[in-house]
C-alpha positions as CSV (number, residue, x, y, z in Angstrom):
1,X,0.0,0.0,0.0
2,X,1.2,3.1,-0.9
3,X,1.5,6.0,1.3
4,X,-1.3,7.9,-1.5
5,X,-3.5,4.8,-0.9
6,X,-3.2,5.2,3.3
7,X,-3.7,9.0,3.1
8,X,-6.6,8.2,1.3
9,X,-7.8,5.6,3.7
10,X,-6.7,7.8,6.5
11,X,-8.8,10.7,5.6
12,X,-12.0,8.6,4.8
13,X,-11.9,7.2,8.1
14,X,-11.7,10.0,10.1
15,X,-14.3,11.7,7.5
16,X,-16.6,9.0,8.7
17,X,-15.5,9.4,12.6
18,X,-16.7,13.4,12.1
19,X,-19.9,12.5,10.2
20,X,-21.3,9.9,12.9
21,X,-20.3,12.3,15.6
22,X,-22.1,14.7,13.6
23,X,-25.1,12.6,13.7
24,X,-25.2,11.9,17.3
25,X,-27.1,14.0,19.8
26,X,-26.1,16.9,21.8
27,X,-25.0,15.8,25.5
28,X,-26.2,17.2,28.5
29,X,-22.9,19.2,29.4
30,X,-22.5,20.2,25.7
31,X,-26.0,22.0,26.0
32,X,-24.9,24.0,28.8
33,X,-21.7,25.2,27.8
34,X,-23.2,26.5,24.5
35,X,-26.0,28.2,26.5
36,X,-23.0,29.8,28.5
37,X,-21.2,30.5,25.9
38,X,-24.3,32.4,24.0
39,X,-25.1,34.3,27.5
40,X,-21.6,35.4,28.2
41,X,-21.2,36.8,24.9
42,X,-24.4,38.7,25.4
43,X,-23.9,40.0,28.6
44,X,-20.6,41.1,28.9
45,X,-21.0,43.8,26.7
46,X,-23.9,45.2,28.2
47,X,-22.2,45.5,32.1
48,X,-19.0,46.5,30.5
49,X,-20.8,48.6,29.0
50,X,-23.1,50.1,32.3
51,X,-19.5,50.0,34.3
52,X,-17.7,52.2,32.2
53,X,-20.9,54.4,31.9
54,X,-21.1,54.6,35.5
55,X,-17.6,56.0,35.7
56,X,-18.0,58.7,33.3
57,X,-21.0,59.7,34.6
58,X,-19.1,60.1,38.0
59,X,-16.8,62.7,36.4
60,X,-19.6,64.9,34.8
61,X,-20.8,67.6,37.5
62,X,-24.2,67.0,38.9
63,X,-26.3,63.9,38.8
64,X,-26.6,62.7,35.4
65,X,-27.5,58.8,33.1
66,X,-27.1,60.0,30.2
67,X,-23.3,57.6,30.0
68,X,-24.9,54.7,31.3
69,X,-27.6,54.9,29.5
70,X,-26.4,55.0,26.2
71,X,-23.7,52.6,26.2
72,X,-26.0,49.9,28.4
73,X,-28.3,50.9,24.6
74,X,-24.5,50.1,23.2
75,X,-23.8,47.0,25.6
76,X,-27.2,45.7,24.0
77,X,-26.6,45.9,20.2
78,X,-22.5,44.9,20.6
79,X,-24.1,41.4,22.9
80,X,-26.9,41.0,20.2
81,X,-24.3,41.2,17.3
82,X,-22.2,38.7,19.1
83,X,-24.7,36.1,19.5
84,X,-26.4,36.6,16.2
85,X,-22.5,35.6,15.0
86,X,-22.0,33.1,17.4
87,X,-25.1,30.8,16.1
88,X,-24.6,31.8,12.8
89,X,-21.0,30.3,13.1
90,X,-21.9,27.6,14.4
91,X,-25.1,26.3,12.3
């Protein structure tokens, strides 16, 4: 045999190793880390987002949101945007 012929034989197995895994359902533990995965990346931004807010708004005079406000409004699109990717990544 060749070393063409066991690349070849090579590669088909392990084609059919990744197309039976493929097939096979989701586990438990493999459900939850991709639900943690998708939350993280959607929360982050957003209290990233209402931290750093916070602190500016502490340096303004007088009592003011408006910091927070907008970049929690930020937080939300920049999570969103990451999660839309995530899944579409991944389907």
């Amino acid at each position: 045999m060749s070393d063409r012929d066991k690349l070849v034989a090579e590669t088909d197995r392990d084609v059919k190793r990744l197309e039976e895994k493929r097939r096979q359902p989701a586990t438990l533990i493999g459900i939850v880390f991709y639900g943690g995965t998708l939350g993280l990346l959607f929360v982050v931004p957003i209290v990233a987002g209402a931290y750093l807010g916070r602190w500016l708004d502490s340096l303004a005079a007088g009592y003011s949101v408006r910091w927070t406000m907008s970049l929690i409004v930020l937080g939300i699109a920049v999570g969103a945007y990451n999660a839309y990717r995530f899944l579409r990544d991944r389907s």
